[in-house]
C-alpha positions as CSV (number, residue, x, y, z in Angstrom):
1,X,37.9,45.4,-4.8
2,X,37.7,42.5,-2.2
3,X,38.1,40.0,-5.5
4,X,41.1,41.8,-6.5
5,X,42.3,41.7,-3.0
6,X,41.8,38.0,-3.2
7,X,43.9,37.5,-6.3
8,X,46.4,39.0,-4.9
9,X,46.6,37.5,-1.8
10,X,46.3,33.9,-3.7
11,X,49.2,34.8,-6.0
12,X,51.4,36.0,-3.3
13,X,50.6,32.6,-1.5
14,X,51.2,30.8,-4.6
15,X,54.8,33.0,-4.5
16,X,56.0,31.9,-1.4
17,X,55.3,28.0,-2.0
18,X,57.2,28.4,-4.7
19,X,59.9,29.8,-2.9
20,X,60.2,28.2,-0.3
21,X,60.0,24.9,-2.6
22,X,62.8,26.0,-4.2
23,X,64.9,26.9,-0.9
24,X,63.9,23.1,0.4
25,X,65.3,21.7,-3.1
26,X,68.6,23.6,-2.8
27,X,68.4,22.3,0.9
28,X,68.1,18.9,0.5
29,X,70.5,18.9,-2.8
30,X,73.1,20.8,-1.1
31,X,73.2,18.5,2.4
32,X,72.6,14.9,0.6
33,X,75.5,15.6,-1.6
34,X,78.0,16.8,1.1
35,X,76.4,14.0,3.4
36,X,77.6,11.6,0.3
37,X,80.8,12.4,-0.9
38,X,82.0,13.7,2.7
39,X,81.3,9.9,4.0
40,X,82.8,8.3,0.7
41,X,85.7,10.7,1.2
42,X,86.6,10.1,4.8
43,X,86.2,6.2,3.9
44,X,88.9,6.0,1.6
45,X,91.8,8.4,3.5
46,X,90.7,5.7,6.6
47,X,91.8,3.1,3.7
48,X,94.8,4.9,2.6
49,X,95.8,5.1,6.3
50,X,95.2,2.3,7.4
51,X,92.8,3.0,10.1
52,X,90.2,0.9,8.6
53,X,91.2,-2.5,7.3
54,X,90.3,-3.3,3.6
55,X,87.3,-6.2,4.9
56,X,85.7,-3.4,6.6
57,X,85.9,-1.1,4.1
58,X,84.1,-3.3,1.7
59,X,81.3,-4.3,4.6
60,X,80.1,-0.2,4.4
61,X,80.1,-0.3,0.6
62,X,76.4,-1.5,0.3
63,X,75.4,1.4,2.7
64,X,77.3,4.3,0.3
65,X,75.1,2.5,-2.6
66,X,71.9,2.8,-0.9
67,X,73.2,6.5,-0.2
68,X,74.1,7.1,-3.6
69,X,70.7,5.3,-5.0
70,X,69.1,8.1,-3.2
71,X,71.1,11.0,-4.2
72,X,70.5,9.9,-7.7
73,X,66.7,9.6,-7.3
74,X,67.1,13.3,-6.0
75,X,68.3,14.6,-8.9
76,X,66.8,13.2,-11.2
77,X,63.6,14.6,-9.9
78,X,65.0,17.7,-9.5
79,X,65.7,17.8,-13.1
80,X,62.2,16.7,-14.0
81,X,60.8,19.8,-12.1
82,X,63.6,22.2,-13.6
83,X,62.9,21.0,-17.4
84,X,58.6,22.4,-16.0
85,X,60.4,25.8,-14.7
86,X,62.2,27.4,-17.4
87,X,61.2,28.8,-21.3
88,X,57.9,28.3,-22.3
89,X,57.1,24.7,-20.9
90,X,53.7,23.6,-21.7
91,X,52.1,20.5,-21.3
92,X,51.4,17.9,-24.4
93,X,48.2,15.8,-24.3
94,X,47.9,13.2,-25.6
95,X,45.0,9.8,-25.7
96,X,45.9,7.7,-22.7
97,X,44.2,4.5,-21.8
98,X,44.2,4.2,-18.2
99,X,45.5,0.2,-18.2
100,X,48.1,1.7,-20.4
101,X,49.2,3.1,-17.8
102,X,48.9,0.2,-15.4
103,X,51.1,-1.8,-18.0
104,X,53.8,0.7,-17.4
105,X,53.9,0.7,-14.0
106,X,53.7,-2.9,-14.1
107,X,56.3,-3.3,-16.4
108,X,58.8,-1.0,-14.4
109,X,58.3,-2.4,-11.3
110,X,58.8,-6.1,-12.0
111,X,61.7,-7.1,-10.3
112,X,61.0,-4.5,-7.1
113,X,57.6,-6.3,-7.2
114,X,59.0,-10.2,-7.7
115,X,61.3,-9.5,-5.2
116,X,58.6,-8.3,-2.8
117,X,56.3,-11.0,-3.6
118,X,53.6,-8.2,-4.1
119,X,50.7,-8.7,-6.4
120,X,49.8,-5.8,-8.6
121,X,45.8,-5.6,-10.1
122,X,44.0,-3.3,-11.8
123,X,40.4,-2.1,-10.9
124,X,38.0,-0.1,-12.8
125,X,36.8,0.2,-16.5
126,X,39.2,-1.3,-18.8
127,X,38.3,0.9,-21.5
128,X,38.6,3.8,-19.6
129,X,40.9,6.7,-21.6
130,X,42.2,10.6,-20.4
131,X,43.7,13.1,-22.2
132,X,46.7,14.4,-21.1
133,X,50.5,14.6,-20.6
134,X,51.8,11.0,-20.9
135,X,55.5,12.5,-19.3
136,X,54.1,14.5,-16.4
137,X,51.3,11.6,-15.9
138,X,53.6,8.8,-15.8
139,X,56.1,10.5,-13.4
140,X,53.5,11.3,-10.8
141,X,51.9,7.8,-10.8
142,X,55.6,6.5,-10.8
143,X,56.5,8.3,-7.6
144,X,53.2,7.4,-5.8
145,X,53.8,3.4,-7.1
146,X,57.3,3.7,-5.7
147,X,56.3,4.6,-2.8
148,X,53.1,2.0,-2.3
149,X,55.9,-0.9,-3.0
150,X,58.4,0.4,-0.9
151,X,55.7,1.0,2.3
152,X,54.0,-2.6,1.5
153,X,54.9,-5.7,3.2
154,X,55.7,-9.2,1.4
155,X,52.7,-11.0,0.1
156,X,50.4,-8.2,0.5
157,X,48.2,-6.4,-2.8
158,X,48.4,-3.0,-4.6
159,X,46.0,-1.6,-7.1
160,X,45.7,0.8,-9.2
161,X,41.5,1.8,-9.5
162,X,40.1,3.7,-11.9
163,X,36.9,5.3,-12.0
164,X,34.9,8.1,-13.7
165,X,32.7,11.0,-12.2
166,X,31.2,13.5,-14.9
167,X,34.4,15.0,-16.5
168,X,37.1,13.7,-14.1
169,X,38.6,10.4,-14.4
170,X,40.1,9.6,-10.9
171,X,42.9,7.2,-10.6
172,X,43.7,5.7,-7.3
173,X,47.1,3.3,-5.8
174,X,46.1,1.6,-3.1
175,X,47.9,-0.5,-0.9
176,X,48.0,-1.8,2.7
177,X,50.9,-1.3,3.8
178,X,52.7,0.8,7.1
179,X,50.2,3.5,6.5
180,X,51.1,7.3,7.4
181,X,50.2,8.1,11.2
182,X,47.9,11.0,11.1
183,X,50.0,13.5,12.8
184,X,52.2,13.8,9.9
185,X,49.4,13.7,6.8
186,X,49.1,17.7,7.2
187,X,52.7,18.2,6.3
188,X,52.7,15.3,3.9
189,X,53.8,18.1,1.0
190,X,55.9,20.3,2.7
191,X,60.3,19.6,3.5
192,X,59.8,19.5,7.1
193,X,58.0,15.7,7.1
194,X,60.3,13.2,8.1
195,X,61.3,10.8,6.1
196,X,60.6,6.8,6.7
197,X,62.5,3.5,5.8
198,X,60.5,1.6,3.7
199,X,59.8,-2.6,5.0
200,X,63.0,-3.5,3.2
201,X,65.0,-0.4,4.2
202,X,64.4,1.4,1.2
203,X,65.6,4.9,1.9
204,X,63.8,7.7,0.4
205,X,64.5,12.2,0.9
206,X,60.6,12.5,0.8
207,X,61.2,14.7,-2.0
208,X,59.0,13.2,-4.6
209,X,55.5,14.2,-3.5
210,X,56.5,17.8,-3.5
211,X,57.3,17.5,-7.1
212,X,53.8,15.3,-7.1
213,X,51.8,17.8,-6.1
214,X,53.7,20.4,-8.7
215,X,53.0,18.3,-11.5
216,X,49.5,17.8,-10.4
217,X,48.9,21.5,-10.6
218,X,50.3,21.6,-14.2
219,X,47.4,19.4,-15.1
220,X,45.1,21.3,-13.5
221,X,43.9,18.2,-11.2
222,X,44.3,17.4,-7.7
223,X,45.3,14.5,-5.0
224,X,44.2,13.5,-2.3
225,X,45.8,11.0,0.1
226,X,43.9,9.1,2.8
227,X,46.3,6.8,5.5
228,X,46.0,5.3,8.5
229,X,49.4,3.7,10.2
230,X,49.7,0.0,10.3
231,X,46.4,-0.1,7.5
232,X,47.9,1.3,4.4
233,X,47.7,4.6,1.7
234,X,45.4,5.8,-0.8
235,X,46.2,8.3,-3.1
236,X,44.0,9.4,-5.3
237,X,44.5,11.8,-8.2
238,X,41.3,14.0,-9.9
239,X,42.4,14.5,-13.7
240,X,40.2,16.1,-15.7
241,X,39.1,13.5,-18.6
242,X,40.6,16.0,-21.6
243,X,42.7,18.5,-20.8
244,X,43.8,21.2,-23.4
């Protein structure tokens, strides 16, 4: 009886995550586009007015970018986690090699890392391999990469570790950046974080490690994110090393 209790409670926790997940999505969806196209709007009746003078008008353009950069990143997430919520999605493994997966990010992240003047290594077992889903997989590490770069300073290291305990390979981005003060770590996952500017000004809707933690789940793994402010982020993800 109790373990029936259990499940149920468990389930209806599960529920109301998944609700209220949802509820932040529409949320943040609903407020980032109004926040966009209201300010875009109200720019060019100022134009047509003449209230604004054409100079200034172009000065705020880079700002509406940045803002629509973001907006774009938002829904494009959201889309990744809507194609995992409807019919019969299931997940695909496949052979990955772990500096595969290092290549990629690598590879992506070229000019954001050039421009930065960040250096990029990998740690760990070069031969090291997991079976899993390459989409799902490459998304998560993707947002967590994003996010070392954008928190790192100029001239300073990230890395991507790899490392095996019995049947889990755990894969780790590391950097040293602004760190996360430790007041805000408990709510890392949930829409009531704030949201930070990254050491360029990179602007963010703190979206991504919701979906994160999601996709983890699917995989049947789990993260893990250690920070201290001013000393950098570790996130680690536990995959198991073949997953059906």
């Amino acid at each position: 009886m109790n373990d029936l209790i259990n499940e149920l409670q468990l389930k209806i926790e599960r529920l109301e995550n998944e609700i209220n997940f949802k509820n932040g999505l529409i949320s943040i969806l609903s407020h980032d586009s109004k926040e966009l196209f209201g300010t875009f709007l109200w720019l060019i009746e100022e134009l047509e007015q003449k209230a604004i003078s054409e100079e200034d008008f172009f000065k705020l353009l880079p700002q509406i970018k940045r803002d629509a950069r973001k907006n774009l990143q938002t829904i494009q997430d959201s889309v990744s986690w809507l194609k995992t919520q409807y019919g019969e999605f299931k997940i695909k493994p496949v052979t990955i090699m772990v500096t595969d997966l290092f290549h990629y990010l690598e590879e992506k992240y070229a000019a954001q890392l050039k421009e930065k003047n960040i250096n990029f290594y990998f740690k760990g077992d070069h031969h090291a391999f997991l079976t899993s889903d390459r989409v799902l997989l490459e998304y998560v590490l993707d947002k967590i990469f994003n996010n070392a770069v954008k928190y790192s300073f100029p001239g300073q290291d990230i890395y991507l570790q790899e490392s095996t305990e019995d049947d889990q390979v755990v894969l780790s981005v590391i950097d040293s950046g602004t760190g996360i003060n430790e007041k805000y770590l408990p709510a890392i996952y949930t829409h009531g974080n704030p949201v930070f500017l990254g050491t360029a000004g990179e602007k963010g809707v703190g979206l991504s490690l919701k979906i994160v933690k999601n996709f983890i789940s699917l995989l049947k793994g789990n993260i893990q994110i250690i920070s201290t402010e001013n000393k950098g982020t570790t996130v680690s993800l536990f995959l198991r090393k073949f997953i059906e």
